[in-house]
C-alpha positions as CSV (number, residue, x, y, z in Angstrom):
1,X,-5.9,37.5,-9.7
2,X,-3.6,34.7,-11.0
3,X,-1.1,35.9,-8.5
4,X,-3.9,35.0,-5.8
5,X,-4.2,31.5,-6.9
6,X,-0.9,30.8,-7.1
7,X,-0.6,32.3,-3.6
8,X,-3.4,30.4,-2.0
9,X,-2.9,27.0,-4.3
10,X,0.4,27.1,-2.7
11,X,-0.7,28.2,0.8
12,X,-3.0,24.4,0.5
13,X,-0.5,22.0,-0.8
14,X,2.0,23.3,2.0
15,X,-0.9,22.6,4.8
16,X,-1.5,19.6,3.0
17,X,2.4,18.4,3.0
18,X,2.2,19.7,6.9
19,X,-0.9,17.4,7.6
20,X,0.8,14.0,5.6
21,X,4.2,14.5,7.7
22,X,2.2,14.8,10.8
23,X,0.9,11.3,9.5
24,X,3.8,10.0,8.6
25,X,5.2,10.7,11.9
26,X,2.4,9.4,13.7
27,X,2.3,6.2,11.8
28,X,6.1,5.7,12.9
29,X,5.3,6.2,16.3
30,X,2.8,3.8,16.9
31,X,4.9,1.0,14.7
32,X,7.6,2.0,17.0
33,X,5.4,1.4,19.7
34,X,4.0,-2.2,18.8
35,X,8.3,-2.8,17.8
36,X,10.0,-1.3,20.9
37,X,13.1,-2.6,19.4
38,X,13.2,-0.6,16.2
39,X,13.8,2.5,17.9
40,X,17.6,0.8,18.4
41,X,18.1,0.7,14.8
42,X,20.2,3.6,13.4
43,X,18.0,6.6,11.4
44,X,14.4,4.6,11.5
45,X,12.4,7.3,11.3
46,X,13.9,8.3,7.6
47,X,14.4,4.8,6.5
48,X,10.6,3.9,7.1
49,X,9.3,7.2,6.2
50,X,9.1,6.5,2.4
51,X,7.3,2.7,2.9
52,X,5.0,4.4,5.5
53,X,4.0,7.3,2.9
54,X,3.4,4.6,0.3
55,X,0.7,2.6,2.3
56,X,-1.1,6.0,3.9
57,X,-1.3,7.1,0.1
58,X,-2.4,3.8,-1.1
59,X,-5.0,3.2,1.9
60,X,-6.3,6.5,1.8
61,X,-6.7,6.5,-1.9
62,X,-9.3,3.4,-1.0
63,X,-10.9,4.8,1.6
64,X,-11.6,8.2,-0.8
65,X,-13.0,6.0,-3.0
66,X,-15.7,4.6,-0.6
67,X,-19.3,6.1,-1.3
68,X,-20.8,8.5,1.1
69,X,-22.5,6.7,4.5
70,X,-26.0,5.8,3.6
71,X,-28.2,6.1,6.8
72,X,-29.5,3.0,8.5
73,X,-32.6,3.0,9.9
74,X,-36.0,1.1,9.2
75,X,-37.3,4.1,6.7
76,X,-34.1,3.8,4.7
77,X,-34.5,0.3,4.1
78,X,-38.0,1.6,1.9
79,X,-36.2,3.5,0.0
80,X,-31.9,2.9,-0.3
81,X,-31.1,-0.2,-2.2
82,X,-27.9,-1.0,-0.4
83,X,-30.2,-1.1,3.2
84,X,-32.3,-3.3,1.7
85,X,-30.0,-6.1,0.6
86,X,-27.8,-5.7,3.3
87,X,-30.8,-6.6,6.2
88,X,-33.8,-8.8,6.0
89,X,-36.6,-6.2,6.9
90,X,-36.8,-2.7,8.3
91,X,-37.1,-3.5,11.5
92,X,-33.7,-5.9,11.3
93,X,-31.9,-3.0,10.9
94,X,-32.2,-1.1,14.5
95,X,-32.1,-4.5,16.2
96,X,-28.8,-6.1,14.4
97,X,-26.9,-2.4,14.9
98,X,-28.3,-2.3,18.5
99,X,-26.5,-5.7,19.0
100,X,-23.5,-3.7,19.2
101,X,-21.5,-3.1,21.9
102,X,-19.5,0.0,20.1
103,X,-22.6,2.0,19.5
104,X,-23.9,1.8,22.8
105,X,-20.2,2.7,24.4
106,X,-19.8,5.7,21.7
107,X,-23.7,7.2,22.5
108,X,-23.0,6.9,26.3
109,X,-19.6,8.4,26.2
110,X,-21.4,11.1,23.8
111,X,-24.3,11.9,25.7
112,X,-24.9,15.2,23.3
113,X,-24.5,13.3,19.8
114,X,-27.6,12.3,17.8
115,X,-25.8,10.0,15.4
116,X,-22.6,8.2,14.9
117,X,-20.4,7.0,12.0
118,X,-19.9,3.7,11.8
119,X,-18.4,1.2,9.5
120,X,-20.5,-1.9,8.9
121,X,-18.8,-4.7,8.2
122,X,-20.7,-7.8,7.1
123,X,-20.3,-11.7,5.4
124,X,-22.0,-12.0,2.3
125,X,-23.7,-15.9,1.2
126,X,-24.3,-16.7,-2.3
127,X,-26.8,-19.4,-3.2
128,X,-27.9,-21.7,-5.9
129,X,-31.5,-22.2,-6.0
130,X,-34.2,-22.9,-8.4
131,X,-37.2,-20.5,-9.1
132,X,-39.6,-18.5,-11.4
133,X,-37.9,-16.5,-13.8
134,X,-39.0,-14.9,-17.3
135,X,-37.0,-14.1,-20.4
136,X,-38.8,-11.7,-22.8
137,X,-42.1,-13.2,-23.1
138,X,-41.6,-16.7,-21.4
139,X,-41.9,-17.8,-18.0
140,X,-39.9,-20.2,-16.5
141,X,-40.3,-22.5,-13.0
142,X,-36.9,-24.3,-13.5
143,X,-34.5,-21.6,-13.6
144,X,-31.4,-21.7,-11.5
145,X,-31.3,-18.6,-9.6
146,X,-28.6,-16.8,-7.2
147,X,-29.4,-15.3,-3.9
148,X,-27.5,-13.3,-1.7
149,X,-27.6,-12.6,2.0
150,X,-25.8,-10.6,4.1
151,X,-25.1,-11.4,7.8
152,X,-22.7,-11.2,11.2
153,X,-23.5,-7.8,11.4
154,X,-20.8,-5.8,12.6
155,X,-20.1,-1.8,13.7
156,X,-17.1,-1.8,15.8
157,X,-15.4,1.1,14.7
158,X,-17.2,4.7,14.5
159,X,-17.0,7.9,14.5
160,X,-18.1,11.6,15.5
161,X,-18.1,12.6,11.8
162,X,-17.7,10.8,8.4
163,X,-14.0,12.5,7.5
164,X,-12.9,11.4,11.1
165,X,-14.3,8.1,10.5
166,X,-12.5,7.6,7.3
167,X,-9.0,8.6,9.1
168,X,-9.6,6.0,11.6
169,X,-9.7,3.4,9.0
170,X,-6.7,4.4,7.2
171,X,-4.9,4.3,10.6
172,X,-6.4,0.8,11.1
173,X,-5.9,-0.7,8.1
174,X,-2.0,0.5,7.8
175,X,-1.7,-0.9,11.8
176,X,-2.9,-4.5,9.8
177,X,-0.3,-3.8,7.3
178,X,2.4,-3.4,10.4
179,X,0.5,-6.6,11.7
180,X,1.3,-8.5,8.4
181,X,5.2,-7.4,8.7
182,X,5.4,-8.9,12.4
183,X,3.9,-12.0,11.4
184,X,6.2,-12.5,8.7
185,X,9.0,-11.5,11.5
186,X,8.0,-14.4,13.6
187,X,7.8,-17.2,10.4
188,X,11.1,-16.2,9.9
189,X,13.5,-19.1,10.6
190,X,16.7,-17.8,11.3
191,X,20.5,-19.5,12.1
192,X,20.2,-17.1,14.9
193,X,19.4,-19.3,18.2
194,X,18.2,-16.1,20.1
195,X,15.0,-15.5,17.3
196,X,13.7,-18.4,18.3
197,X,12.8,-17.0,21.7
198,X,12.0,-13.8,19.7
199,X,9.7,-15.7,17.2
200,X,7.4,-16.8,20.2
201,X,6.9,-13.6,21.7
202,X,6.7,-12.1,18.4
203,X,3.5,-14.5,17.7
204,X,2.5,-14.0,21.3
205,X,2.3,-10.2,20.9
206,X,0.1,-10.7,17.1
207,X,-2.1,-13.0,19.1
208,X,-2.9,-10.1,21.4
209,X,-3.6,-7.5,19.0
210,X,-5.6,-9.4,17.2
211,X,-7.0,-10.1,20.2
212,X,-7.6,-6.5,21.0
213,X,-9.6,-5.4,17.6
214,X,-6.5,-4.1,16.0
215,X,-6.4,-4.1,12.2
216,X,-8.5,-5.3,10.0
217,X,-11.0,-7.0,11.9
218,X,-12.2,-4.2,13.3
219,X,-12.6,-2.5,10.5
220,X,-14.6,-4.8,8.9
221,X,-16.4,-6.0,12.0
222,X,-15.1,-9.8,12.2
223,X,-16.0,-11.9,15.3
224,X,-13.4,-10.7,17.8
225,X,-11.4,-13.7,19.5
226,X,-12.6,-12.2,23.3
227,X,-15.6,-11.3,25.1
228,X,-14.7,-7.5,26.5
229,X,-14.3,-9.1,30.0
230,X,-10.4,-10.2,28.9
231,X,-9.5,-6.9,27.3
232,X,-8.1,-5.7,30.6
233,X,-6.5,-8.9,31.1
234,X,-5.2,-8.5,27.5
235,X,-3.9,-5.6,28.2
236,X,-1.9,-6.3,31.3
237,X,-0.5,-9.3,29.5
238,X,0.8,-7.3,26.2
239,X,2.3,-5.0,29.0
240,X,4.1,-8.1,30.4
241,X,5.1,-8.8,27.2
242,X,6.5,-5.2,26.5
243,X,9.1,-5.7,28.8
244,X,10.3,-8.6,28.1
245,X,10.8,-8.1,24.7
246,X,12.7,-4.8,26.1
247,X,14.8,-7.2,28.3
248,X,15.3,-9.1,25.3
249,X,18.4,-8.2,23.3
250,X,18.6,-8.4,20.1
251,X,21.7,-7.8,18.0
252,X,21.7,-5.0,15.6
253,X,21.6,-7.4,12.7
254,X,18.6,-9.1,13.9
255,X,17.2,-5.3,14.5
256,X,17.8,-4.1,11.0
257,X,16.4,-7.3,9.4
258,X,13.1,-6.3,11.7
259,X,12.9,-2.8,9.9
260,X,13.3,-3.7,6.7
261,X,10.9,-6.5,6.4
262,X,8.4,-3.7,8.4
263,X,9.7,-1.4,5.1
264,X,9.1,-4.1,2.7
265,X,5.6,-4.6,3.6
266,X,4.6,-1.0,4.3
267,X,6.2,-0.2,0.5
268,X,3.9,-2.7,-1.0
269,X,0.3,-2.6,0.4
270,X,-1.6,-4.2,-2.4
271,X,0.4,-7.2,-2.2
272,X,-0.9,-7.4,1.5
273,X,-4.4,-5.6,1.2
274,X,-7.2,-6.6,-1.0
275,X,-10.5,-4.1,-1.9
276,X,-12.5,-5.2,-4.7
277,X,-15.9,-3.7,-6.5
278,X,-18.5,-5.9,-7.3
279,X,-21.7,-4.5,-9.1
280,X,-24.7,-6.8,-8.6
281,X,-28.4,-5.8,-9.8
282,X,-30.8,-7.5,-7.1
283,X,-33.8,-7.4,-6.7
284,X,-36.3,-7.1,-3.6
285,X,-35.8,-10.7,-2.4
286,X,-31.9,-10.6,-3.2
287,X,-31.8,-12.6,-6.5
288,X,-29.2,-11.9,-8.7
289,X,-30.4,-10.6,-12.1
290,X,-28.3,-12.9,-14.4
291,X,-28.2,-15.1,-17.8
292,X,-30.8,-12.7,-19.8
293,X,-34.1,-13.4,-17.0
294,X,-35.6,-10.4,-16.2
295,X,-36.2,-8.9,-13.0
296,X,-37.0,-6.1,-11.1
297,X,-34.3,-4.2,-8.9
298,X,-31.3,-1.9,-8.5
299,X,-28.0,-2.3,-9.2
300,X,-25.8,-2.0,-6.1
301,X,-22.0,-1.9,-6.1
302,X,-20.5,-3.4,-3.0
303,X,-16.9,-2.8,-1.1
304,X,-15.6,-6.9,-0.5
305,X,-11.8,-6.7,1.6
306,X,-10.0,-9.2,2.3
307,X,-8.6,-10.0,5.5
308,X,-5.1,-11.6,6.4
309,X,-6.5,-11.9,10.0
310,X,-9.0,-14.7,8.7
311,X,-6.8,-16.2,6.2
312,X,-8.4,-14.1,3.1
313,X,-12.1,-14.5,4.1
314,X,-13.7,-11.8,2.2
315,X,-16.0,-9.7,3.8
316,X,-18.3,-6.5,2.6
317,X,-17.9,-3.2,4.0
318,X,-19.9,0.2,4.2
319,X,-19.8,3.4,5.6
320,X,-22.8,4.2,8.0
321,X,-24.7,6.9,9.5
322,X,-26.9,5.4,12.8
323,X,-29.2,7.8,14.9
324,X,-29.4,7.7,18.5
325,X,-33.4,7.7,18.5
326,X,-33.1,4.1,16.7
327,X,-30.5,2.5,19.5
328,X,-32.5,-0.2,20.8
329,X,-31.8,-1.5,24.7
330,X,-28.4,-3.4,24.3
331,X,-29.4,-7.3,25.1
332,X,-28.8,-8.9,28.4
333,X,-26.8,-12.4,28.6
334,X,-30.4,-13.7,29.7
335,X,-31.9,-12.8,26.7
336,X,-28.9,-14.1,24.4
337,X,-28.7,-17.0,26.5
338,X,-32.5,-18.0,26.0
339,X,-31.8,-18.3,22.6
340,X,-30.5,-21.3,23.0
341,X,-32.8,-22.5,25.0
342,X,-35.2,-25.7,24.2
């Protein structure tokens, strides 16, 4: 029997070491990809292959460490905490995640699928107020009290299942770590007259990324800087921009100073990425339990990520599980425009 185990423990941690070099290599592509240049540099592959298996393993030790997706739907919000805080009333919850765009493109390219993953990305408000609260025996009407609201809504990245779901957001949120490296490429003032030029295509290139929902942002669902009408415009221009940069020639010295600031990065994520617990006890009008006054609630603990994309805005995060049957009609511009209205 012992043989066995030690056969079939040994059979997983080779698939296992098979699966993170596929990732590994696939990580390497896609920063050789959005660095055309790097593939001039002598041996990149092994000299970013250690930085790249440090952020994967820090990322995905995160992302393993999110709780399961909690449905989201209007009966959920009756009974799961964490629904209940994070949207006003039950029936905010089909209309906010109806709002967008993702869902709607994932359900009608998925014509067979009752549900999607989703990660729901949203900003969270604390305010002071003053209200009723009682401590032991004694009710008070001038007690400062803390609310919290959550808002800005956002799904944009999702998912067949919940383990593919959570791959996609390691591969997003090591892309923002790639993101981080370039932008500290194109700060970099150099004696070299030629990365100047460099510099400005360099910031011209983060600019479209970021444009395009890469990183961070849509991960966490941030505003994204274009309506989807200029994604194809987007596209054409980063394109454009591909080959000049590939007409663009750099010295080797100027490459390898490219790689390893991509390395340095990649070999420390926490410097770059920040996820943070916080454990609140709220109850069902989203005040804080705090300074000895009792109320009634449940004690939530919340995801908050910061993002380098916003300049360290913090913003709270959750996995997701939507059904199709709760997908409202996705608004018109008429009907966001009469909002506005008078």
């Amino acid at each position: 029997m012992s043989i066995l185990i030690r056969l079939f423990h040994r059979e997983g941690a080779s698939e296992k070491h098979t699966r993170n070099s596929a990732q590994v290599s696939d990580t390497i592509e896609r920063i050789a990809k959005l660095t055309p240049q790097l593939r001039l540099a002598e041996h990149y592959r092994e000299r970013l292959a250690a930085s790249v298996t440090t952020s994967l393993d820090y990322v995905r030790a995160l992302v393993d460490d999110m709780p399961p997706a909690r449905e989201a739907s209007a009966s959920a919000w009756m009974t799961d905490p964490y629904i209940r805080a994070f949207f006003a009333t039950p029936e905010e919850v089909p209309r906010v995640l109806s709002h967008a765009t993702e869902l709607h493109a994932y359900f009608d390219a998925h014509p067979l699928a009752n549900e999607v993953f989703a990660v729901l990305g949203m900003s969270m408000t604390e305010r002071r107020t003053f209200g009723v609260a009682q401590r032991e025996s004694t009710a008070r009407t001038d007690v400062q009290l803390t609310t919290v609201s959550f808002s800005d809504h956002r799904a944009r990245v999702c998912a067949d299942t919940e383990d593919t779901l959570r791959e996609e957001i390691v591969r997003r949120v090591v892309d923002q770590l790639v993101l981080v490296a370039i932008e500290r490429i194109g700060a970099d003032v150099s004696r070299r007259g030629e990365l100047e030029q460099e510099r400005a295509l360099l910031k011209t290139r983060l600019a479209l990324l970021q444009r395009q929902g890469s990183g961070m942002s849509a991960v966490l669902g941030a505003q994204p800087l274009s309506s989807f009408v200029e994604v194809a415009h987007l596209q054409a221009e980063l394109e454009k921009n591909d080959a000049e940069m590939a007409r663009l020639g750099l010295a080797t010295e100027a490459i390898d100073r490219r790689l390893e600031t991509i390395a340095e990065v990649l070999g420390s994520p926490a410097e770059h990425l920040h996820v943070v617990k916080r454990e609140l006890r709220l109850d069902h009008m989203n005040v804080i339990a705090e300074n000895g006054y009792a109320r009634e609630g449940a004690t939530i603990e919340l995801r908050l990520a910061s993002m380098p994309e916003t300049a360290g805005a913090m913003r709270a995060f959750a996995l997701v599980r939507f059904a199709r049957v709760d997908l409202l009609p996705a608004p018109s511009m008429a009907d966001e425009e009469r909002k506005f209205l008078v």
